[in-house]
C-alpha angles and dihedrals in degrees: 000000000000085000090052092046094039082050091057100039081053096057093037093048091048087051088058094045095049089052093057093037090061114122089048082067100189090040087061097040086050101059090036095050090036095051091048088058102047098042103044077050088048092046093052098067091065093039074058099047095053101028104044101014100043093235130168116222120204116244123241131216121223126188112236118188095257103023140003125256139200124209126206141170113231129169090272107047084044094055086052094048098053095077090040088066097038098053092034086055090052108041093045082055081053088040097058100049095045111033093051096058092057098089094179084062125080102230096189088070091042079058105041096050085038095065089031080063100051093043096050085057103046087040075050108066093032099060112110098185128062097234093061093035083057094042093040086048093053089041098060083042090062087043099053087034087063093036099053089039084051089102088075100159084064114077087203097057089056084052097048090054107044086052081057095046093045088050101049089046086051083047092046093053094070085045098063095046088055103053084038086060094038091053092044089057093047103035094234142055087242117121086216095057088049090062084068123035120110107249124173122244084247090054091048098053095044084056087046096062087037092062088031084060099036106040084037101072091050088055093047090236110172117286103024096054099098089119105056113064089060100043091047091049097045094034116097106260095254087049088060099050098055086045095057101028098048116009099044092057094054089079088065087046086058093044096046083048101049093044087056086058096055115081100208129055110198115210086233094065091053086057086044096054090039099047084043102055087042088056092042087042092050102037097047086039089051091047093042091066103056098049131095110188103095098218089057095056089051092049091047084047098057075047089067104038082052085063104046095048081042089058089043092056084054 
């Protein structure tokens, strides 16, 4: 796990050089582009290590404010953050040929939200305590929010992002009653004490749909997908990319994890989540056709392969 932190602490720490190295703008798009690099390479060897050789990686204790945390890589956060590191990787490549020669734009700030952006998700799937899942979550929101905004000598761009940033703090809010409800059970913000509280079918279900609901808008499910067809369309293409390709998809990281911490898995939520994904697949394929702006279809598209791995969870 110290290569996966130190991976994270690298891209965070370019992106803070970048922003302060703006107005030298190849000297900022330098150390943003460079630290992406380094740190998504320097991710890849523990993804390895748990994913292909079946390795176990010792968990490490932070301190928060208000509780310590410890952060860990399983199977299942190290599925999640492949993706992270590959399209990271790419899109900062694509990033750093096409941000630098806009001279109207601040690249230090691209940067700096960029790599905010890459190291909320990767803090993301290895916390292994509610209080830094929910701060790394709102941490890689602000940073799309920014990202997507970027564009800001386009009105529609600012538009496009504060309906993303409304949305995922509607979406957050679910978010924080069900982990509330989850730690009073178990008596802790940690995700191992979860495994094991004693929770009530009624109380499993409640934390299901709330999942369902906050984990959901980040997805696009319908029909909590308002956001996406705008912030796919106004964001820079790389942007996009990384939007629908990884962050989108840590909303099905949050709902696979919360499902492992309820002990019970009603059949009706199977249905829910079946029905669900078909409605999402059909209605994102239907709209999809009859557009014309690309980014749209790509968008309506991540719609309806939302649907279809939704309809596989079920």
């Amino acid at each position: 796990m110290d290569l996966f932190l130190s991976a994270v602490v690298a891209i965070f720490v370019g992106g803070i050089i970048a922003l302060f190295t703006g107005k030298w703008r190849g000297v900022s798009n330098f150390f943003g582009a460079f630290s992406c690099f380094l740190g998504t390479i320097f991710a890849l060897k523990p993804i390895y290590d748990v994913l292909i050789a079946n390795k176990t990686l010792e968990a490490i204790t932070i301190a928060l404010p208000i509780c310590s945390a410890s952060v860990s890589l399983d199977k299942i956060s190290a599925f999640f953050a492949l993706p992270i590191v590959i399209l990271g990787f790419i899109s900062a490549y694509f990033a750093a040929v096409t941000v630098n020669p806009r001279k109207e734009q601040h690249p230090g700030a691209y940067w700096f939200f960029y790599n905010l952006l890459i190291a909320g998700m990767l803090s993301l799937v290895a916390s292994s305590n509610a209080v830094l899942f929910i701060m790394s979550w709102e941490i890689m929101s602000v940073a799309a929010y920014f990202l997507i905004a970027h564009r800001d000598e386009m009105n529609t761009a600012r538009n496009a992002a504060w309906q993303f940033l409304v949305a995922s703090h509607i979406g957050t809010t679910g978010i924080f009653f069900l982990f509330a409800i989850l730690a009073s059970a178990a008596g802790g913000f940690q995700f191992e004490t979860f495994h094991s509280s004693a929770l009530a079918e009624g109380s499993a279900a409640v934390i299901f749909f709330l999942a369902l609901f906050g984990f959901g808008v980040k997805v696009g499910f319908f029909p909590l997908h308002i956001w996406m067809p705008d912030s796919y369309t106004f964001a820079d293409s790389h942007v996009s990319a990384v939007l629908s390709g990884a962050m989108s998809k840590m909303g099905f990281y949050g709902l696979i994890r919360v499902l492992t911490f309820l002990p019970v898995h009603a059949e009706l939520w199977g249905w829910v989540l079946l029905f669900g994904g078909l409605i999402t697949g059909i209605y994102a394929l239907v709209i999809a056709l009859v557009k014309l702006d690309l980014k749209k279809v790509i968008s309506y598209s991540s719609m309806e392969n939302a649907g279809i791995i939704l309809m596989a969870i079920g």
